[in-house]
Every structure is written in C-alpha cells, then in structure tokens.
N, C-alpha and C positions, 0 to 999 in steps of 0.2 A: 278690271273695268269692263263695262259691258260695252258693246259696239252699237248695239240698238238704242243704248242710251242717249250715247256720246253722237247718235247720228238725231235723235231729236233734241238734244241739246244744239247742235249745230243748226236743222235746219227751224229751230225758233230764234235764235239771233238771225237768220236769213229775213223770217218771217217777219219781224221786225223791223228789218230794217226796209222792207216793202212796204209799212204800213200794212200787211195783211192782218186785221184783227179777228179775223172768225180763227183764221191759222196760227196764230200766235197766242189766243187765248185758250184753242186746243190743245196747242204743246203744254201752255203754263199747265192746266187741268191735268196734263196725262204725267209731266214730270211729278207734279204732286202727290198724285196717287201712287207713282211708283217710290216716292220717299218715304210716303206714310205707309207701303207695305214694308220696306226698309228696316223701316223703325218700330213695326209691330212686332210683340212678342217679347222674350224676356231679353235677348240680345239681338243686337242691328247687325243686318246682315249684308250683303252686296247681290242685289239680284241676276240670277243669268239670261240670257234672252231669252232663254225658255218662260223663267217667270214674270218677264216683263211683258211677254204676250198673252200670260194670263191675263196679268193688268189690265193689255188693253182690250182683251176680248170683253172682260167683266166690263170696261167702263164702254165698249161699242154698243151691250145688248144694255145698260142704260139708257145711250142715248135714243138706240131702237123704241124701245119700252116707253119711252119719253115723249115720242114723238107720236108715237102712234094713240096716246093719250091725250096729248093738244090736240090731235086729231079729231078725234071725239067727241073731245070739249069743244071745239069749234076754234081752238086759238089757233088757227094755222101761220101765224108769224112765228110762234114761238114753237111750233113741230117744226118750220121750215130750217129754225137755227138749231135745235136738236139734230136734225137729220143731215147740216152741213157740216156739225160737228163729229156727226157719224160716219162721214166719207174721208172727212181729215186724219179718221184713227184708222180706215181700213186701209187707207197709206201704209202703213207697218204692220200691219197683219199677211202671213200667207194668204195667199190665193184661197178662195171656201172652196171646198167641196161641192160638186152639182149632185144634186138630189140621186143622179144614176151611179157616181161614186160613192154616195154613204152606202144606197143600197149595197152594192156590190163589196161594199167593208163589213156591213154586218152579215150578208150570206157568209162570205169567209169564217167571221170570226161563228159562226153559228157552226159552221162546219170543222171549226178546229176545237170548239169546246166540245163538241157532241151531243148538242144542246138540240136537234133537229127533234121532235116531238117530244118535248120537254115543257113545254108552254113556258107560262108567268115563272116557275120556279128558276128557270133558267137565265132571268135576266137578268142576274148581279154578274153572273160568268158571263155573259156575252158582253154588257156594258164593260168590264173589267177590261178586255180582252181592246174595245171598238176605242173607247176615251181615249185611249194613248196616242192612237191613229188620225182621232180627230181634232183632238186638243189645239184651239185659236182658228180652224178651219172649216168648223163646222157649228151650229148653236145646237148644242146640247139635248134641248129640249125635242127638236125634228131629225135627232139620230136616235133618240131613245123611242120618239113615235115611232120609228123606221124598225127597232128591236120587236116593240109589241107589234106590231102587223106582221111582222115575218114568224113572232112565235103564235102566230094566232090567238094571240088575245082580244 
C-alpha cells in the first residue's frame, strides 16, 4: 500500500469533515485518477509513490493549462477554481525545481553524456539522463527549453 495514498485518503475524510469543498473535491479528482491509472492496462496494479506523483504532476499541469485558458477567455471564476485546485495538489508534490537548478541538472547531465557541441542531435541523451532528476519537480516542457538553449538550438 502506498503512503502517499493512504495520506490523501486521510486527509480527504479530514477535508470533509471541515466542510472544505475546493479540498475535498481535489482529493475525490486525484484519488480517481490514481484508480483509473490502477486499473489501466491489461492487469491492475498498485501504484508506488513514485507513480502517484506522476498522477498528480499530469493532473497539476491540467489544472495550470486550465486555468490559464479561463484566463484568456475572460472566465476568471473558473481559472480562479482551476488554480485553487492547482495548489491543493502541489501539497503532495516535491518541492519544483528553481529555474537556476534545472539549469544547473541539465549542464551536468550535458556534461556527463558528452553532448557539449553536439546541438539538437543530442537531445534524447540529455533529456534521458535530466527526466529522472526532474520527474514531479519540474514541468517538463521549461526543462526541455532549458536542454535546447544550452545545445544551442
């Protein structure tokens, strides 16, 4: 049984029983997701914290994406509940990464593939090498820009 589970399965019967509803309808959303990754595939599996912070990276940049679309559109009640739902899940997420730590993951990992004047070619071996390090604490998308500016793409 997982620990990260078993703690937002706890603190949604918490949340409940405060009447918190942005909190309590965030847990229901996140336990969900992690049942129906559970039950994806040919056999059900039990996920480990590690995969459960997949979960909830994939459902935090949702809510990101979400909201910065209400945004847009001009709905801004409904970015403001996207973006409350979005701090409810960085509760159980690690700490991110500051933009001067990615840098400083992808010089390394550039320096341990030997990828230093190698450009674009280079970027499956670096991102290989960076993902693991940033996996739930960083988005994805602003460590890979971080790969192409440092191979000089």
């Amino acid at each position: 049984m997982s620990s990260l589970k078993d703690r937002l399965r706890a603190d949604l019967t918490t949340a409940m029983k405060a009447r918190d509803e942005v909190r309590s309808s965030t847990l229901r959303m996140i336990l969900t997701a992690i049942t129906n990754a559970e039950v994806a595939g040919k056999t059900a599996k039990e996920l480990s914290d590690d995969d459960i912070i997949g979960v909830l990276s994939t459902e935090a940049k949702k809510r990101r994406e979400a909201a910065a679309a209400f945004r847009e559109g001009g709905r801004d009640e409904m970015a403001a509940k996207e973006s409350a739902e979005a701090a409810v899940i960085a509760d159980y997420l690690p700490a991110q990464l500051s933009e001067g730590e990615i840098t400083e993951l992808v010089t390394a990992a550039i320096a341990q593939v030997g990828a230093a004047g190698e450009g674009m070619r280079a970027m499956g071996k670096v991102m290989g090498v960076v993902t693991p390090q940033t996996k739930g604490r960083a988005d994805g998308a602003a460590v890979a820009a971080e790969v192409r500016r440092q191979l000089g793409a």
